[in-house]
N, C-alpha and C positions, 0 to 999 in steps of 0.2 A: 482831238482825235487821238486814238490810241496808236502809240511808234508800232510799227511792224517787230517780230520779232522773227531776229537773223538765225539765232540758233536757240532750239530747246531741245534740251537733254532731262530723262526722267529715269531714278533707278538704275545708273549706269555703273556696268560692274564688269571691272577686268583684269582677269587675272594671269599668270604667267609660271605656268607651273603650281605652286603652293604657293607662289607670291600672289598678292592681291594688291594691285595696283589702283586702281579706283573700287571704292566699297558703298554702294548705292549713292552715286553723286547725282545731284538735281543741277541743273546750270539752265540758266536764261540768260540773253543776251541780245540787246534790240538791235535794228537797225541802226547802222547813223553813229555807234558808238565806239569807243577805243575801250575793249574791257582788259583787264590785267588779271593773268594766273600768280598766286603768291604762293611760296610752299616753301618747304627745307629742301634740300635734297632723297629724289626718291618719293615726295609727296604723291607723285602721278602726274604731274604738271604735262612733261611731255607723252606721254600716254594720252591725254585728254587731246593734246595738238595732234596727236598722228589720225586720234580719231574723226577729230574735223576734219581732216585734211584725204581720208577714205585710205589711208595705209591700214589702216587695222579694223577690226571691226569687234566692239562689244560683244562681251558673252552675257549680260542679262540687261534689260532697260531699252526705253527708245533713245534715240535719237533723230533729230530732225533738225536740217541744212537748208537756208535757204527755200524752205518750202517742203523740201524735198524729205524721205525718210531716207534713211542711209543706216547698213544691216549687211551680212551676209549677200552676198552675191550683188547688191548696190553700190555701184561707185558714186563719190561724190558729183554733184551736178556740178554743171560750166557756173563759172565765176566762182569756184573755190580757187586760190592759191596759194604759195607761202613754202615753208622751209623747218623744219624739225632739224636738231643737233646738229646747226649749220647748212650752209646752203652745197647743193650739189654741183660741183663746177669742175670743168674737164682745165686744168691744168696746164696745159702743153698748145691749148689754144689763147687766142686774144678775149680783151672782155668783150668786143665787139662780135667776134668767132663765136663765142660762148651762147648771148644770146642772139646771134642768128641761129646756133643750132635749137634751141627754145621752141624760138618764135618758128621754123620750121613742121615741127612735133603737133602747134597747136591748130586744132579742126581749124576746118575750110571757113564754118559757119561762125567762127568767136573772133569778134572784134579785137586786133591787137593793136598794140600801142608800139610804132617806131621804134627800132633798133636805139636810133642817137637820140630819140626825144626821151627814151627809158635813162637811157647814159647821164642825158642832163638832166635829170630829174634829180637822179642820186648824186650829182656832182664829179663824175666821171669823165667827161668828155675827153679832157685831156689826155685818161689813160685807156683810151676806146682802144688802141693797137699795141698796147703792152700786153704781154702775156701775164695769166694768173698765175701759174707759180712763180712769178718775183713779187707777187701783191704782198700787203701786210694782213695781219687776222681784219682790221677796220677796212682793209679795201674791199677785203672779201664778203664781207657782211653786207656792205651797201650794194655789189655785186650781184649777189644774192636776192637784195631788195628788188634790181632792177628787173631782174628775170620774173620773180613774181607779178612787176607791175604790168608784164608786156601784156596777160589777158587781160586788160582792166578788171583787177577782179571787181567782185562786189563783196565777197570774206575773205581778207586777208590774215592770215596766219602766221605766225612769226616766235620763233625761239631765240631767244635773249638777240633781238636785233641790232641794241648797242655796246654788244661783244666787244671789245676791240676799237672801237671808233676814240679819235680824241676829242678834247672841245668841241671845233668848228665841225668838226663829221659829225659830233651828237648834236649840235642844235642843227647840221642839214637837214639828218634824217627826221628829228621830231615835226619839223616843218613839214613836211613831206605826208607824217602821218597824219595830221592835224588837217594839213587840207585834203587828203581822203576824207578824214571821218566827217569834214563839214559839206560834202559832195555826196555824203549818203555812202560810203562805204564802213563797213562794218570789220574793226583790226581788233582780233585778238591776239594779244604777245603776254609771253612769261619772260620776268628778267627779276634777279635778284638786287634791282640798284633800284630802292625805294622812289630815292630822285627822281629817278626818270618817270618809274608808274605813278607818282602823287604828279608830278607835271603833265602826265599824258590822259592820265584816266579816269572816266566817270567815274563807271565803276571795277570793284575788283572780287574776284571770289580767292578766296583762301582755303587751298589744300592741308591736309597733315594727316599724314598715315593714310592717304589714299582717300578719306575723307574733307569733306566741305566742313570749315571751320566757321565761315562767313560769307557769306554773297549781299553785295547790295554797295550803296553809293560810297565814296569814299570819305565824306564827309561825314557818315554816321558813325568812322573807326576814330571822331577827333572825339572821345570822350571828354566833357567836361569837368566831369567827375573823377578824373582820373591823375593823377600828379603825377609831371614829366619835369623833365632836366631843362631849365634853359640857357644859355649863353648869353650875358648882358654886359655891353659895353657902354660906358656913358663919359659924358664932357668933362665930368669930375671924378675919377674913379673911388676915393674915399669919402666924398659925402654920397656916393651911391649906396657904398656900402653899407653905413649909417643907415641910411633910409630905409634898405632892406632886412636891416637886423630887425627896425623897427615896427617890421610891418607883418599884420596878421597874416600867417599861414604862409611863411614863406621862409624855407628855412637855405640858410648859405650852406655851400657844402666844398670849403676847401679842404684841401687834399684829395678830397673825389678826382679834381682831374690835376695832371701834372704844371696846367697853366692857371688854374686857381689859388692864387698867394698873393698876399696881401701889396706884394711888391710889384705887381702886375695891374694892368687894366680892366682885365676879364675877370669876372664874376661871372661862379656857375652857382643858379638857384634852384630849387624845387620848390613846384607848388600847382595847383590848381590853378585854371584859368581865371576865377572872378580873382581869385589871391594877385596874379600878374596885372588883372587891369586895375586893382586897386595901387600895385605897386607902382605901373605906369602913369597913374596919375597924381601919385606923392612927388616922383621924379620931377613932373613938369610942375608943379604945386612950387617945387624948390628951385625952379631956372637950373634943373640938371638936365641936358641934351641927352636923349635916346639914341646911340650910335649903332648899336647892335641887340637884339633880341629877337634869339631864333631857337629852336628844340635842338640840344643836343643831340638827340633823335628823334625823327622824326614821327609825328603822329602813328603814319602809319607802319614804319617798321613798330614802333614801342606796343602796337593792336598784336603786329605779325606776331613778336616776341610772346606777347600775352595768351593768344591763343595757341598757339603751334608747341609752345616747351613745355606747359603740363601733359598735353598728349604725350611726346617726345619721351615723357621721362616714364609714364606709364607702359608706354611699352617696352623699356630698356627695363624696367622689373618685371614684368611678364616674360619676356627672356630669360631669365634669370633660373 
């Protein structure tokens, strides 16, 4: 059976003045999934969130929410939630304060989710009666999360939600989002930390200059074809190295980075994926242990890069 689809957007055009903020963006996005916005700054990223969220509304194109069409004079339908450039929080109250004033605001008719069961969700309970302005920017985010979760949405919206969080707060919140999205809810977030979207997200669409550079899974941004940086540690540092001079299509590249020297353990390589599985398997061929091997960057940033900076620099000469 075919997944529902949570949001479709066609021909969506917004602009701001002479600015043009989104320039005919197409967006799908199913049910059920955690989709990721990618962009520079300025791409339209949070422009496309205010519009899911019914703060703004398109000046040319449809869009359609949850079923629903959303337009001029159409608010968004029950079960949108979420937060653009930061979550809204009165300050001078507790977190607890905070969202009972929320959960107040929301209809008779929409199921909400407990005050302290929102709290433990995000990992707050402890600071249910501290007030927000002593929080840190990471408290405030997951803060933010909780208020959103109190309508159970069913599209959850979300602007760089691991702003600020440390380790243990970023793998709370991923946990968090992951059993939505496996519960049938549908999160879409923009966040500039590849990390986190290549660990969260099916799929991603890529903004630049206001336009869709790419939409679709994120597994089709791992070009095979394509030659990336990787970081290789092994059992024997210098007959790894050997191995890799030796090896088709794989070229060493010290001094590229500051920790690539022959006096060192790490070796940075280039090369195409069959080049690396041929190389991983001379390694083991030679009883040399595989300790590390991972993209200096990753997949998907090294796509972002690829798509986003020849626009980027087309329009910095059209400027011009």
């Amino acid at each position: 059976m075919e997944t529902p689809v949570a949001v479709r957007g066609r021909g969506i055009t917004k602009a701001f003045g002479d600015v043009v903020a989104l320039d005919q963006v197409d967006v799908s996005i199913s049910q059920g999934q955690i989709h990721g916005l990618v962009g520079p700054n300025g791409a339209g990223k949070t422009t496309l969130l205010g519009l899911l969220l019914g703060l703004a509304v398109a000046d040319e194109g449809s869009l359609e929410v949850l079923g629903a069409p959303l337009g001029r004079g159409l608010a968004a339908p029950d079960g949108v939630s979420g937060f653009v450039d930061g979550p809204g929080l009165y300050p001078t109250l507790t977190a607890k304060q905070n969202l009972a004033t929320v959960a107040a605001l929301s209809p008779d008719d929409v199921p909400t989710l407990g005050v302290a069961e929102a709290l433990e969700q995000v990992g707050l309970t402890g600071a249910a009666d501290q007030k927000v302005r002593g929080f840190s920017l990471g408290m405030r985010q997951r803060l933010g999360l909780a208020a959103a979760l109190l309508t159970r949405p069913r599209l959850l919206v979300l602007d760089e939600p691991s702003n600020g969080l440390d380790p243990a707060g970023k793998k709370h919140v991923h946990g968090v989002l992951l059993r939505l999205a496996a519960e049938g809810t549908t999160v879409v977030l923009s966040s500039h930390r590849m990390d986190d979207l290549e660990a969260l997200c099916s799929e991603v669409t890529i903004l630049a200059t206001g336009r869709v550079v790419f939409s679709g899974p994120v597994t089709k941004l791992s070009d095979e074809n394509r030659e990336l940086d990787y970081r290789l540690r092994a059992s024997d540092p210098a007959a790894a190295r050997a191995v890799a001079a030796g090896t088709p299509g794989i070229s060493l590249l010290d001094g590229h980075d500051a920790a690539a020297r022959p006096d060192t353990d790490l070796l940075v390589v280039r090369a195409r994926v069959a080049a690396v599985d041929d190389l991983v398997a001379r390694l083991v061929h030679g009883d040399i242990a595989v300790r590390e091997l991972a993209p200096v960057v990753s997949p998907l940033e090294a796509a972002f890069l690829a798509l986003t900076e020849p626009l980027a620099r087309t329009e910095q000469e059209a400027d011009r």
